[in-house]
C-alpha positions as CSV (number, residue, x, y, z in Angstrom):
1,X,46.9,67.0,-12.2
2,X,45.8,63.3,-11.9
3,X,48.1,60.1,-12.6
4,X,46.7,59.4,-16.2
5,X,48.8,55.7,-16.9
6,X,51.4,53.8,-14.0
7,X,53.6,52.4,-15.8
8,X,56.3,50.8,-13.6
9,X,55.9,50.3,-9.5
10,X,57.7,48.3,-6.9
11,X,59.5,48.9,-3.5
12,X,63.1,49.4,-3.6
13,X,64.1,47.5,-0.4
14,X,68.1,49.2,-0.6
15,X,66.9,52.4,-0.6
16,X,63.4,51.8,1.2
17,X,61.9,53.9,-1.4
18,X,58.4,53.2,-3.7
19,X,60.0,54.0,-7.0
20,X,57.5,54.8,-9.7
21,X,57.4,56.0,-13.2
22,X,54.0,57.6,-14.2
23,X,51.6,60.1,-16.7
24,X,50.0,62.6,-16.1
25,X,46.6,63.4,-17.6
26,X,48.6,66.0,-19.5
27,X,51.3,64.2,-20.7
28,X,51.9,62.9,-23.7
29,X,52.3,58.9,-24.6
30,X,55.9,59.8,-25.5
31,X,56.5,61.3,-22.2
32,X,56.8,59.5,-18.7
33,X,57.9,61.0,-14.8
34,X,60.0,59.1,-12.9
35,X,60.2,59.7,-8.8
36,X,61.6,57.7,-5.8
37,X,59.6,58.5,-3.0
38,X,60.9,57.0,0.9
39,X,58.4,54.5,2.3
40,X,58.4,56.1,5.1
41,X,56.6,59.3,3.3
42,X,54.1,56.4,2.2
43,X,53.3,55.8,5.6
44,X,52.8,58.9,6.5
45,X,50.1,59.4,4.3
46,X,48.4,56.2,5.9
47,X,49.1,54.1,3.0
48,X,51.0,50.4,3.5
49,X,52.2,48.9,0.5
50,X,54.4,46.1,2.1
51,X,54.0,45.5,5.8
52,X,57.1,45.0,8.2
53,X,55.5,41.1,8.5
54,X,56.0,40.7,4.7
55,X,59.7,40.6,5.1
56,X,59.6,38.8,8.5
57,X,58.2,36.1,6.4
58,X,61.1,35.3,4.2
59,X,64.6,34.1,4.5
60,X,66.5,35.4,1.5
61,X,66.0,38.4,-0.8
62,X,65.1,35.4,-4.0
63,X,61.9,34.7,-1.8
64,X,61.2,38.5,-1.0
65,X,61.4,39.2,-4.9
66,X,58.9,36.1,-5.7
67,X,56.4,36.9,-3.2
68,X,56.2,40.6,-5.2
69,X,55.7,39.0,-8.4
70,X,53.9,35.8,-9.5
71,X,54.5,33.8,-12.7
72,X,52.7,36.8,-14.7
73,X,54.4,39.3,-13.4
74,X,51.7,41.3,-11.4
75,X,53.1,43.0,-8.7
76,X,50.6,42.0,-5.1
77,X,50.5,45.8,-4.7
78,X,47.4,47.0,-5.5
79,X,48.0,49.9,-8.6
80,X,44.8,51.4,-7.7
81,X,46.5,52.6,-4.3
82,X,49.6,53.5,-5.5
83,X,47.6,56.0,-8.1
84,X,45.2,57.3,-5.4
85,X,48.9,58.0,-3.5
86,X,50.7,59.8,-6.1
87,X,47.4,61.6,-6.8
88,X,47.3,62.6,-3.1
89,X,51.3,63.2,-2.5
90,X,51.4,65.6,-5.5
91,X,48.3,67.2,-4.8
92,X,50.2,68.4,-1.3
93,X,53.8,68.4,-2.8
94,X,53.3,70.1,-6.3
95,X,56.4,71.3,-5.9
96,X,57.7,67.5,-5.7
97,X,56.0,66.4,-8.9
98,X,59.0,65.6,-10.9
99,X,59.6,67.0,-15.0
100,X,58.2,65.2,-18.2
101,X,61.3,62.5,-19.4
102,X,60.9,61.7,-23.3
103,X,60.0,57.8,-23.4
């Protein structure tokens, strides 16, 4: 059960939540997952998307929202991680890993 495609990423700073949407290896291109999973469950497993100094450096959510995104929309999170995460977090949690949506 490996993250085949991530298709969607970014930190939900209301909820404090890494909210994803996902393949599997097994899932079909017509199919996707979608999960909301607390930040504070990231950090558990040692990884740090967004540091507490990231939002120290900004004054207003419109500055928070460009740092995460540059003018071609590419989030400064690193998809490799978040993949090597959600490969980790549902190796541990199968029963976590969330059911096949049609696209």
């Amino acid at each position: 059960m490996q993250v085949k495609d991530l298709i969607t990423f970014y930190i939900n700073d209301s909820s404090k939540t890494l909210d994803v949407t996902f393949r599997l290896e097994t899932d079909g291109d017509d199919e996707i997952r979608n999960d909301s999973i607390l930040i504070e469950t990231v950090d558990e497993f040692g990884y740090e998307f967004l540091n507490e100094s990231d939002y120290d450096d900004y004054d207003d959510e419109d500055d928070l929202f460009d740092s995460y995104y540059d003018e071609d929309n590419h989030s400064p999170i690193d998809e490799d991680e978040v993949i090597s995460f959600l490969n980790e977090y549902y190796m541990i949690n199968q029963k976590k890993l969330p059911s096949v949506e049609p696209f």
